[in-house]
C-alpha positions in Angstrom: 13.9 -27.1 -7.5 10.1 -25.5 -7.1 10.8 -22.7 -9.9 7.4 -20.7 -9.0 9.4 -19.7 -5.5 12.5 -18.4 -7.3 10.5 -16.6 -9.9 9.7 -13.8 -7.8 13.3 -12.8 -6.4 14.7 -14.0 -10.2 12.5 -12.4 -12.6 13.1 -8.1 -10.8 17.0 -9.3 -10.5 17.2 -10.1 -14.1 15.2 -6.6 -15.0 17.5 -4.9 -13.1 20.6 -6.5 -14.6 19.5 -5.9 -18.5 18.4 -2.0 -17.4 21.6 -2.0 -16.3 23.0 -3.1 -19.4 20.4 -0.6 -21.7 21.7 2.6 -19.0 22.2 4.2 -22.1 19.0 3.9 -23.7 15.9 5.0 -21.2 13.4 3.8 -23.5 14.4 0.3 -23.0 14.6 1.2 -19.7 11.0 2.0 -19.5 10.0 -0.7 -21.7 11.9 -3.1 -19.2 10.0 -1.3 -16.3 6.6 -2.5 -17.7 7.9 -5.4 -18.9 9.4 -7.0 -15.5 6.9 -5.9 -13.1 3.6 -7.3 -15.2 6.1 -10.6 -15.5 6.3 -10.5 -11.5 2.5 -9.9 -11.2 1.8 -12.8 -12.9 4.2 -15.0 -11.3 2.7 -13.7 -8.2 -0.8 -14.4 -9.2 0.5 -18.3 -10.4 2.7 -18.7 -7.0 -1.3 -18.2 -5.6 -2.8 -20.3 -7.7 -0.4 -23.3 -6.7 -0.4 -22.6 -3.2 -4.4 -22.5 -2.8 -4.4 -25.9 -5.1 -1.2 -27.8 -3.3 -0.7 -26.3 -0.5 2.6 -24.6 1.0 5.3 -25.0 -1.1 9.1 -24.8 -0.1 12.4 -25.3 -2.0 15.5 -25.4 -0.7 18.8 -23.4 -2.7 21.9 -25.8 -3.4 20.4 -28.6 -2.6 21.3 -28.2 1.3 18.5 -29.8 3.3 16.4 -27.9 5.5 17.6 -26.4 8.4 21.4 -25.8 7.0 20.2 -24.6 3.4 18.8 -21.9 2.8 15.0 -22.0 2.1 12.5 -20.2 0.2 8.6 -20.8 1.4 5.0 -19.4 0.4 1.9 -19.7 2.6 -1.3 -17.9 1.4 -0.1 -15.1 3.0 3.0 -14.9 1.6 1.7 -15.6 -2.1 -0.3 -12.9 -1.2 1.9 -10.5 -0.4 3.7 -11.1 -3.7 0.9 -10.8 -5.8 0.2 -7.0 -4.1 4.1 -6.5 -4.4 3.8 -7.3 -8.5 0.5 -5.1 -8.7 1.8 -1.8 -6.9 4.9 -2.5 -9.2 2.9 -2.6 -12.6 1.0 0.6 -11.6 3.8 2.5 -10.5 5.9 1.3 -13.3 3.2 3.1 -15.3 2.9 6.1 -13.6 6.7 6.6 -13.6 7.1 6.8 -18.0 5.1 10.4 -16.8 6.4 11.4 -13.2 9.9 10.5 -12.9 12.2 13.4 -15.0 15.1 12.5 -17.5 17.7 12.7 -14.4 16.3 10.5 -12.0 15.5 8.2 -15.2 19.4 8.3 -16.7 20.9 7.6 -12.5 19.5 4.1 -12.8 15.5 4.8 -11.1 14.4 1.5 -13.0 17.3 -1.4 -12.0 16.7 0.3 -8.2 13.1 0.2 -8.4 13.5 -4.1 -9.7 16.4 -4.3 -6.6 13.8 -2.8 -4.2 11.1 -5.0 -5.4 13.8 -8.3 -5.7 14.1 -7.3 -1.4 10.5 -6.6 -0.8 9.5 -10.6 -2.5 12.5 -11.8 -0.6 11.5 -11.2 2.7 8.0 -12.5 1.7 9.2 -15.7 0.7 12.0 -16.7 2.7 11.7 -19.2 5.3 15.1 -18.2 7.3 15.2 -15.3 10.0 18.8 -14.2 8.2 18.0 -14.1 5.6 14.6 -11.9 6.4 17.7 -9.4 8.0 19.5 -9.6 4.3 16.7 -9.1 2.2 15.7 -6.0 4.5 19.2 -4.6 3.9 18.9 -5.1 -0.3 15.4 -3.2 0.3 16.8 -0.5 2.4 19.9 0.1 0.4 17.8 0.5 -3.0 15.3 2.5 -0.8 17.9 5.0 0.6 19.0 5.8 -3.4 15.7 5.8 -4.4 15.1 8.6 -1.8 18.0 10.2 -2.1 17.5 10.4 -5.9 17.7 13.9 -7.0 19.5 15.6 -4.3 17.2 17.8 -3.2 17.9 19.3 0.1 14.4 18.2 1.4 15.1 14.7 0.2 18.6 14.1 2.0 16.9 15.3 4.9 14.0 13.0 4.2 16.5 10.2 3.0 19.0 10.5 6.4 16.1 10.6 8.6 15.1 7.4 7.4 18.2 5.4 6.8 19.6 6.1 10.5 16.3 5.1 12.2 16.2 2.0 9.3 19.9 1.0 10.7 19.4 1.1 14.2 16.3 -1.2 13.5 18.9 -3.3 11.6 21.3 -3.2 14.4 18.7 -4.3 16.8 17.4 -7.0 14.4 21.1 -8.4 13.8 21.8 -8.9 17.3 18.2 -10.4 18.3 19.2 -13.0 15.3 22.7 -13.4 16.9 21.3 -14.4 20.0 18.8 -16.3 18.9 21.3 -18.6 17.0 23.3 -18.7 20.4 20.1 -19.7 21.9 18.8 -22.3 19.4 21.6 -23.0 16.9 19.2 -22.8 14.1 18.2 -19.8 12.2 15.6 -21.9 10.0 11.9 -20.2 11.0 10.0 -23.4 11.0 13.0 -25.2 13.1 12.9 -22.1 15.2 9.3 -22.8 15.5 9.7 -26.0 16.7 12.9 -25.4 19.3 11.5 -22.2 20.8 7.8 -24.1 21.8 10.1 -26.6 24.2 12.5 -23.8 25.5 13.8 -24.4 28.7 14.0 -20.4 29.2 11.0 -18.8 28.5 12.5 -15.3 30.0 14.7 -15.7 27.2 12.4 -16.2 24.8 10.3 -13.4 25.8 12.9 -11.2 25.4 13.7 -12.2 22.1 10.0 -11.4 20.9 10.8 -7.7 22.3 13.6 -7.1 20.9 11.9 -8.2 17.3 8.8 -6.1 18.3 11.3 -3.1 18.8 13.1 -4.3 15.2 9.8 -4.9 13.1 8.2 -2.3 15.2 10.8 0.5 13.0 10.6 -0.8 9.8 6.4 -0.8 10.4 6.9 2.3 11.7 4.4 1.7 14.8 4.0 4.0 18.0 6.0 5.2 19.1 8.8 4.5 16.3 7.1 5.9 13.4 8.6 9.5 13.4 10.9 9.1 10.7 8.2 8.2 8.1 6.1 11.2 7.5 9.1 12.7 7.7 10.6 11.0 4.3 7.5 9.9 2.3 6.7 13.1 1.3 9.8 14.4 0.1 10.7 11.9 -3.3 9.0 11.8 -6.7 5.0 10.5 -6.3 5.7 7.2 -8.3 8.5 6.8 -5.5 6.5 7.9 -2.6 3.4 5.7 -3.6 5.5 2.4 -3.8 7.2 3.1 -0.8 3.7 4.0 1.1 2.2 0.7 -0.8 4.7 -1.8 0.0 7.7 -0.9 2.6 6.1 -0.4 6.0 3.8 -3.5 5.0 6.9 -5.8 5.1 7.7 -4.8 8.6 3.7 -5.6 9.4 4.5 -8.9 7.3 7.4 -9.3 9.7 5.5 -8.7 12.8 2.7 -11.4 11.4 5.2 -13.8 10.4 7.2 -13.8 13.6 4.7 -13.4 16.2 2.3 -16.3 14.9 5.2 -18.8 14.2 7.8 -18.5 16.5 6.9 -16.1 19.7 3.5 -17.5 20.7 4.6 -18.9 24.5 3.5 -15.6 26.2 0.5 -14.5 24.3 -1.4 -12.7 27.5 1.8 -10.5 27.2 3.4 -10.3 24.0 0.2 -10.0 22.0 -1.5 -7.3 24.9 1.1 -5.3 24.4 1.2 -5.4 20.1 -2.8 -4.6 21.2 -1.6 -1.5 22.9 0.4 -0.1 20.8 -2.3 -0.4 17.8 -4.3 1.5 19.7 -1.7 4.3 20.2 0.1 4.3 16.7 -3.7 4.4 15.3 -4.3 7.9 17.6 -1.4 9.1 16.8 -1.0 8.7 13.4 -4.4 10.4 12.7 -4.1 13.3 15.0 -0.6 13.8 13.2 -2.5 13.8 9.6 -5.6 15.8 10.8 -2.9 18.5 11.6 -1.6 19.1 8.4 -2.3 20.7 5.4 -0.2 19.4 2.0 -1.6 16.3 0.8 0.8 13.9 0.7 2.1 14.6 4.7 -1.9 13.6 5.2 -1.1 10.5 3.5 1.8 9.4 5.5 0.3 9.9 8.7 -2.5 8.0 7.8 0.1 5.1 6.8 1.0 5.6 10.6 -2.7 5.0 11.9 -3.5 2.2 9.5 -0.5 0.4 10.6 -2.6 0.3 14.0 -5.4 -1.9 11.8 -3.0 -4.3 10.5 -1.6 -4.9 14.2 -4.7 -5.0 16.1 -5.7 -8.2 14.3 -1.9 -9.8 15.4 -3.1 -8.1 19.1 -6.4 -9.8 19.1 -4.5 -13.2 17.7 -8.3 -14.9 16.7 -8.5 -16.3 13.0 -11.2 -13.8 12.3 -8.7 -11.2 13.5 -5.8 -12.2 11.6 -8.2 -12.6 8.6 -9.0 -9.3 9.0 -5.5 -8.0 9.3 -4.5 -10.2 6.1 -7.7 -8.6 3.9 -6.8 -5.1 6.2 -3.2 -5.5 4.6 -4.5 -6.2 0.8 -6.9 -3.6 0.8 -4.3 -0.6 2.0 -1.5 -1.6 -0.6 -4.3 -1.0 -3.1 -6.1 1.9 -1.8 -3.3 3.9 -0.2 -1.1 3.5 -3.3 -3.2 5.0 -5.4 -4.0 8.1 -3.2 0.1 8.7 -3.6 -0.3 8.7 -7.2 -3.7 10.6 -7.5 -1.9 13.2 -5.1 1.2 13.8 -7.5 -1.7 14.3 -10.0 -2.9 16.8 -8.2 0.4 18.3 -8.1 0.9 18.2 -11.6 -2.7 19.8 -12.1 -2.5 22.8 -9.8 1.5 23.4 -9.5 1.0 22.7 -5.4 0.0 20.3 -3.1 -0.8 22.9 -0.2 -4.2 22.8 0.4 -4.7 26.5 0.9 -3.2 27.5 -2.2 -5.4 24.3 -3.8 -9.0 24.2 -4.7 -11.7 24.0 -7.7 -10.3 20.6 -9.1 -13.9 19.5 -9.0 -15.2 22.0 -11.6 -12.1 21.3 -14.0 -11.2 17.4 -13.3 -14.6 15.8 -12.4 -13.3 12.4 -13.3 -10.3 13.2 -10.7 -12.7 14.3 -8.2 -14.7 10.3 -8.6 -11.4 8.7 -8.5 -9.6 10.3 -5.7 -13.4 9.7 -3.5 -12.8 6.3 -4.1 -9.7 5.5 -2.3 -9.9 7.9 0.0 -13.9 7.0 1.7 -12.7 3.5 1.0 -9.8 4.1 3.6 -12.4 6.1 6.0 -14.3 2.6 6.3 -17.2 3.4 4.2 -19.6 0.7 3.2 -19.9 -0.9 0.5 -15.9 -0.3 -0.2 -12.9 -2.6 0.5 -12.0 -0.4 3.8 -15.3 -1.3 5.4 -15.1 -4.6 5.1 -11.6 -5.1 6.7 -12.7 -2.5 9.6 -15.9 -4.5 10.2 -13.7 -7.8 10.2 -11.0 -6.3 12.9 -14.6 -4.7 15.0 -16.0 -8.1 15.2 -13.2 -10.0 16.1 -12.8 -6.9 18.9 -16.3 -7.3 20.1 -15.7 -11.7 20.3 -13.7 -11.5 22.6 -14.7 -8.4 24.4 -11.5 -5.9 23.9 -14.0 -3.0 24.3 -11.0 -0.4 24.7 -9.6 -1.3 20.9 -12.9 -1.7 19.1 -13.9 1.9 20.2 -10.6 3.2 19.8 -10.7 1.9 15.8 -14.5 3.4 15.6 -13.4 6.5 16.5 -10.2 6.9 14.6 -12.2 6.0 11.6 -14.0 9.0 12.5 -11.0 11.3 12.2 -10.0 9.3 9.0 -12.8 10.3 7.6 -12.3 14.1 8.6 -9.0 14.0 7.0 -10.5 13.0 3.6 -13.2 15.7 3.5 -10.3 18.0 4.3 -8.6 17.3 1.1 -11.9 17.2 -0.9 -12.8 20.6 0.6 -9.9 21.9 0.4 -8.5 20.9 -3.1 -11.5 19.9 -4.7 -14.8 21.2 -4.1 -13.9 25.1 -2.8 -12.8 28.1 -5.9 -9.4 27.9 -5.8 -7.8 31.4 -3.8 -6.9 34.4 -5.4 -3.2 34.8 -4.5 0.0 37.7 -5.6 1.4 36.9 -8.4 4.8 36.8 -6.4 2.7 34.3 -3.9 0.6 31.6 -6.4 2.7 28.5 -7.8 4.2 28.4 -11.2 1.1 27.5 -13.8 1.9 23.7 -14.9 1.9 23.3 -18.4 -1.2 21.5 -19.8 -1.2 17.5 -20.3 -1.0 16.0 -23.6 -3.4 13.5 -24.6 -0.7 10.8 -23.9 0.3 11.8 -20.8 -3.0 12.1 -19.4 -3.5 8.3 -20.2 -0.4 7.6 -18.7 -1.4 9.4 -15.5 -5.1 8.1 -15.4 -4.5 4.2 -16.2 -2.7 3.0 -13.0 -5.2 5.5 -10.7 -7.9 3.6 -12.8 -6.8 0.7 -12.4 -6.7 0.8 -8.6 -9.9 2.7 -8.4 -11.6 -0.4 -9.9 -9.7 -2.9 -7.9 -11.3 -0.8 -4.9 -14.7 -1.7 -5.9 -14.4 -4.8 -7.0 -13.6 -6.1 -3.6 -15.3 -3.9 -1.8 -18.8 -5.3 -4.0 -17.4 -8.8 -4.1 -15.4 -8.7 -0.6 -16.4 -12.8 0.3 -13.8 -15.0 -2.1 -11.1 -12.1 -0.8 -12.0 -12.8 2.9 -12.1 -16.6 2.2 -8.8 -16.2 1.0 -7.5 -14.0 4.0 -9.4 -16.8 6.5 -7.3 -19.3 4.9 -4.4 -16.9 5.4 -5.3 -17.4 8.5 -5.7 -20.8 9.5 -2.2 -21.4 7.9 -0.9 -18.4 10.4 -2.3 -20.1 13.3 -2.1 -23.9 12.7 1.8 -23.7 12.0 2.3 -27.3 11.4 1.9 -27.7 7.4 4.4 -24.5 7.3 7.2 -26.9 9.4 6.2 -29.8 7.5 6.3 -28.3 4.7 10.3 -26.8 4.8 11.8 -29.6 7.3 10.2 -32.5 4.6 9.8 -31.4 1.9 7.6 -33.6 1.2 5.4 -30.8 -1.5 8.4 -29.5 -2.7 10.1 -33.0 -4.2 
């Protein structure tokens, strides 16, 4: 048994149990909370280190042999993946000992935020299409409570919205696995792999991908099936929106990676056109969505829309310097878009609002705030030397290679409106006196931090802030790393190997 593959899915099950168990006590609760996800950062980070030095590993559970077992299995990608999964974790589990109220706290917020994060390594990490579908379902149930949290009236709306669109994605996904077991009898991705390149009915087969696409396509909330997200993400406590911006739409892009450079790569001129296409679009849209609104964290969740369109147009291009780009595209967003969620809920807790016309003069009063929200935000506008311009550039030149025209311009110019969107919220919030309002008409005057809670606030939006520049001045090992990503992606054949041998895992 490879133990580094069942760390991940063990260690935020076993947190969960125990703050189960201590439900009476929230300060071994929260102690718990820091405890487990810095424990599954840094399995994360020595799942990498084995993977770079060995190569893939696999393990199978029960000792069934590959394809019948079930089997876990971590490319570079996927050790990736889990190491961003263990990072947002750690900094939200911070964030929350500040953000999240006693009631949320004492209704079990820390054994569903370990369940959520148990789903989110389980889908990186599994190498079986059903079980991809189950962990989906743990991360959706734990996501739907998580929302729902509260019982606000804007959150049920928020939380119904997105669990009905979540479970006809589910529905879809269940039948496309359904049929594809009809089709193959296998349900083993590498076996999948290797039946679906020497199907006799490619029609099929083609099918199959859309029907995925349409699956993956909800849960990444791409054009046009993204309407239920800015819907939702803005209605839950910050340390519950940022994780959920962070991590949740990235598993469905994970998905989409996973599927459509292993097992759907007959029809490419079609299949991988069209995932070009609808970049594009969900890109547009997404950022004429957030240029059109004015409370912060509705900016942010569009933009989550029009990113997504980054991430895709490197699986739409399908070179490895456009899947390298997607890979470094997807590492740098966890980071960068995570922390604007939480340095928005600061700016919440500073001003009593998060409308921008009732916001303003932050810059005066918060300078440090002011440095640290620019930081995420021009890095997500593409601007050099930051993380965002280095995966833009990556995703440009792979464009310009092989002459798709159409997308590169499209991404030059959404960047553009990105960038518009930012200077918004710094004008807006930050840099103009704050309006004079009615007493009847100005928020509620939020009570001044302590000294502790200040720390608690600043560390995890520090902490990202740095991370930010550190790749964005030292981008080349992280690109090597995503080009790796890559090769593994396309070259498929150590990834078979790999689960159907076992030959690393033994």
């Amino acid at each position: 048994m490879n133990i580094i593959l069942i760390l991940p899915i063990l260690i935020p099950l076993l947190t969960a149990a125990v703050s189960l168990l201590a439900w009476k006590s929230r300060r071994v609760q929260r102690g718990l909370g820091l405890v487990g996800t810095a424990a599954l950062l840094v399995a994360g980070l020595q799942l990498l280190r084995v993977v770079q030095q060995e190569g893939i590993q696999a393990a199978r559970m029960g000792n069934w042999p590959a394809p019948f077992g079930i089997t876990l299995v971590a490319d570079l990608f996927s050790a990736i993946m889990v190491v961003l999964a263990g990072l947002t974790g750690f900094a939200v589990a911070i964030y929350s000992l500040v953000s999240v109220d006693k009631p949320r706290e004492s209704f079990s917020y820390y054994p569903l935020l370990h369940i959520l994060l148990m789903g989110v390594c389980g889908a990186f990490i599994t190498g079986d299409i059903f079980n991809l579908y189950v962990w989906f379902e743990v991360m959706l149930i734990a996501s739907f409570v998580l929302l729902a949290l509260g019982g606000e009236r804007a959150q049920l709306e928020g939380a119904i919205k997105y669990v009905t669109l979540n479970l006809i994605s589910s529905a879809i996904f269940l039948a496309a696995v359904g049929i594809l077991y009809g089709a193959t009898g296998t349900l083993n991705m590498a076996d999948l792999a290797r039946q679906l390149n020497a199907a006799p009915h490619p029609g099929l087969v083609t099918t199959l991908a859309m029907l995925f696409l349409i699956a993956f396509g909800i849960k990444a909330a791409v054009f046009p099936l993204f309407f239920w997200l800015p819907a939702s993400y803005h209605t839950p406590p910050v340390a519950v929106s940022a994780i959920f911006a962070g991590l949740l739409t990235k598993v469905g892009v994970y998905a989409l990676i996973r599927v459509f450079t292993l097992l759907f790569v007959q029809e490419v001129s079609f299949t991988h056109n069209l995932i070009l296409i609808i970049a594009g679009l969900t890109m547009v849209t997404g950022v004429l969505g957030a240029a059109a609104q004015n409370e912060i964290r509705r900016i942010l969740s569009f933009h989550i829309v029009s990113q997504i369109g980054y991430m895709i147009m490197g699986l739409g291009l399908f070179s490895p310097l456009a899947i390298a780009g997607s890979v470094f595209y997807i590492a740098h967003h966890i980071i960068v878009k995570t922390n604007l969620f939480l340095i928005g809920g600061l700016v919440h807790r500073l001003q009593g609002t998060s409308q921008l016309k009732e916001s303003g003069g932050l810059y005066r009063r918060y300078p440090l705030v002011a440095i640290l929200f620019l930081i995420p935000a021009l890095s997500l506008a593409g601007i050099p030397p930051l993380s965002g311009f280095w995966a833009k550039l990556s995703l440009v030149q792979a464009g310009l290679e092989i002459k798709q025209y159409a997308i590169v311009i499209t991404s030059l110019a959404v960047s553009l409106l990105t960038l518009f969107s930012m200077t918004k919220i710094w004008t807006e919030a930050f840099w103009k006196e704050k309006p004079e309002t009615s007493q009847q008409e100005s928020a509620p005057a939020a009570p001044p931090l302590s000294f502790g809670a200040a720390m608690l606030y600043h560390l995890p939006i520090v902490m990202l802030a740095l991370l930010t520049l550190v790749i964005g001045l030292s981008a080349e090992p992280i690109f090597v790393l995503a080009q790796q990503a890559a090769a593994q992606l396309l070259d498929p054949a150590a990834y078979i190997e790999a689960v159907l041998t076992f030959t690393r895992a033994e």
